[in-house]
N, C-alpha and C positions, 0 to 999 in steps of 0.2 A: 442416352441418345434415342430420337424418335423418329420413324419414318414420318415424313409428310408429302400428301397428296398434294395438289394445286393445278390450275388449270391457267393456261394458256390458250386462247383463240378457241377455246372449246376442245384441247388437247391436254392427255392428262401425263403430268411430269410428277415424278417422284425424288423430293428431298432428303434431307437429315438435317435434325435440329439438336442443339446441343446448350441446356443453358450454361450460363455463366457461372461458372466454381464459388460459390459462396457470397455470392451476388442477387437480390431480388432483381433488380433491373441493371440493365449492361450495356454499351453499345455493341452494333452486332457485327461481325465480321462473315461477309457471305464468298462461300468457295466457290470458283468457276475449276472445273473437271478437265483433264486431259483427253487426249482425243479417245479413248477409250471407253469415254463414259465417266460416271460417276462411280466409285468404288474404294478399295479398301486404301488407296494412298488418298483421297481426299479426307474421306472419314478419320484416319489417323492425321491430317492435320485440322482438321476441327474440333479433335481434342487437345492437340496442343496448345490448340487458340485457344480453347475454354479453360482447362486446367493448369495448363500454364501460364496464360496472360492474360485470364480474367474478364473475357470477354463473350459474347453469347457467338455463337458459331453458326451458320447455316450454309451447308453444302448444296447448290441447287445442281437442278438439271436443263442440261439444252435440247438431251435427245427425245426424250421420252420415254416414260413409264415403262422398266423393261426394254430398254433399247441399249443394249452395252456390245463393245466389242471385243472378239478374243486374241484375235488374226491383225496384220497389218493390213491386208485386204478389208478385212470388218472395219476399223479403226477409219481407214481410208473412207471407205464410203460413209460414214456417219460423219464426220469431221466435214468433208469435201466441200457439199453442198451449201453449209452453212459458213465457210471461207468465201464460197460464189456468192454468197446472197445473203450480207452484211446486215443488209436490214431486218430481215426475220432475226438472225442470231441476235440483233441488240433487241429485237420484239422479244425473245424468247430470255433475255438475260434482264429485262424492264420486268419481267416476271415472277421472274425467280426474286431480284430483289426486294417486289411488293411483296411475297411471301413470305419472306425475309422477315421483313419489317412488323408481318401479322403477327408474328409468334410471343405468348406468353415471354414475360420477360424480357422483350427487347426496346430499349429504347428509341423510337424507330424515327429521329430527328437526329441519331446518330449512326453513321452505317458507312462501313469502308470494304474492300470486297478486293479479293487475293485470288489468283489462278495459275496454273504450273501448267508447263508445254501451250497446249492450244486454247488453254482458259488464262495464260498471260495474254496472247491475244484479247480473250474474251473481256479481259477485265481494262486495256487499255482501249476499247472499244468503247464501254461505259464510260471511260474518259471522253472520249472523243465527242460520245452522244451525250455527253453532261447531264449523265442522269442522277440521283440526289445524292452523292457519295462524298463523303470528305476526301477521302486518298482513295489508289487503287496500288497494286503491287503486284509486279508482273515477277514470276520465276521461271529460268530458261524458258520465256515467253515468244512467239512468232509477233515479225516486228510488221509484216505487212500491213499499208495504210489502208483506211475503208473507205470503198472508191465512193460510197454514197454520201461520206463527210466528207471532202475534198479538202476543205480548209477549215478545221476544226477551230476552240475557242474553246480551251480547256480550262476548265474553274479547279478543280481537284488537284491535289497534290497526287505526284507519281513518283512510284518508286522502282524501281528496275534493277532485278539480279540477275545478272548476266554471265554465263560461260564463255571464257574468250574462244575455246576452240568449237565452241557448238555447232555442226554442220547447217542447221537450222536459222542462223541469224549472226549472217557472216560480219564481219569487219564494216563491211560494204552496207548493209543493213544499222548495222548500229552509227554509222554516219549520218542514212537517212532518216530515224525517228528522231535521233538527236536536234537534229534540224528541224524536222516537224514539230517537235515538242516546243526547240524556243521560238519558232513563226504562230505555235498556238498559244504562248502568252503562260506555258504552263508552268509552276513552281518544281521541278523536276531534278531528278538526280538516279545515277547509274552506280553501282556498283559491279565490277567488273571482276570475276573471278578467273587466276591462271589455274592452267595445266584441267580447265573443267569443260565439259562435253554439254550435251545438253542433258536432261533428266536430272541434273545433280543432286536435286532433293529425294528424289523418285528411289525408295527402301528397296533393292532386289536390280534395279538395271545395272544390268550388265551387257549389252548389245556392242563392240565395239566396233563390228561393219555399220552399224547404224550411226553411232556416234552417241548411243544413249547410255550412260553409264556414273553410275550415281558414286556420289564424292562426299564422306562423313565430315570431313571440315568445312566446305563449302556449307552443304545443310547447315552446319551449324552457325558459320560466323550468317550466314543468310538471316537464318530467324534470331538473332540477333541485332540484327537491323531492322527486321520488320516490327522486334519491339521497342524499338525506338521510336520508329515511324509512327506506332497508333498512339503511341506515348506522347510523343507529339499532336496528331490528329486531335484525340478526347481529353 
């Protein structure tokens, strides 16, 4: 795996690129980050993507170069901003997946893009702004709509793994994308996990005040559907 530089609006973001497991050329699966930043739970699923499903992997970044958080306070303020103001976050994720696309090895006419907590956001946003993606796959992802696409026109297939008790994307939320999804014309489908929080994929959460707390069956029947889904896609 390899860091990669790239720039955005003259701002320098730093990724991880991972080729395809015994593959010259791949298509590429690009990671969108938890609100934390980018770090040790994306990079371990971008090997899963590469060496488990044969696919070239690239984890981008939203915040910037060296901009990670440790604290919920930290987390809070780097997330915030770009929940307020949709349209830089899909500028700064139009980025990341051009970078994406540059990398040795990728076959970049093929390209699907997967995000856990505030990067399932990130990555049903690329839906929304129908940027070049076959699918997107959101995990215990935030369902709020982006008020700057009000009435989206989704081309991409979506996929949605969902924790039924996630404090994060209540009942009441999963009613409204569902609906937005079929008023956007989009080819969609939810999977809905019981007895699961949000973070379920996320190795280590354990937060039960918070509601973040990771579920080794969930994880797994999850990415088992997602290898369906690009199974499908490529």
């Amino acid at each position: 795996m390899s860091a990669v530089d790239y720039t955005v609006d003259g701002k320098t973001y730093e990724g991880y690129y991972l080729r395809a497991k015994g593959k010259d050329v791949a298509p590429v699966v690009v990671i969108a980050h938890a609100w934390g930043g980018l770090g040790d739970n994306e990079i371990e699923k971008a090997e899963r993507v590469a060496n488990e499903l044969g696919y070239a992997a690239f984890a981008m970044d939203v915040y910037g170069k060296g901009k990670r958080g440790t604290t919920v306070e930290e987390n809070q303020a780097l997330m915030n901003p770009l929940v307020e103001d949709r349209a830089e976050l899909q500028k700064r994720l139009a980025g990341g997946l051009a970078a994406a696309k540059q990398q040795v090895g990728v076959d970049p006419k093929n390209a699907a893009a997967i995000g856990f907590c505030f990067g399932g956001l990130c990555v049903l946003d690329m839906a929304r702004a129908n940027m070049d993606v076959a699918g997107v796959a959101s995990f215990h992802g935030l369902f709020s709509p982006a008020d700057n696409i009000p009435s989206p026109k989704i081309s991409a297939k979506v996929l949605m793994e969902h924790g039924w008790l996630d404090p994060m994307a209540t009942p009441e939320d999963v009613m409204a994308i569902t609906k937005e999804m079929g008023e956007a014309g989009a080819d969609w489908q939810m999977h809905v996990h019981g007895q699961c929080q949000h973070a379920f994929t996320t190795k280590g959460a354990n937060n039960h005040d918070m509601g973040t707390v990771y579920n080794a069956d969930a994880d797994r029947r999850s990415m088992e559907s997602l290898k369906a889904f690009l199974a499908e896609l490529f």
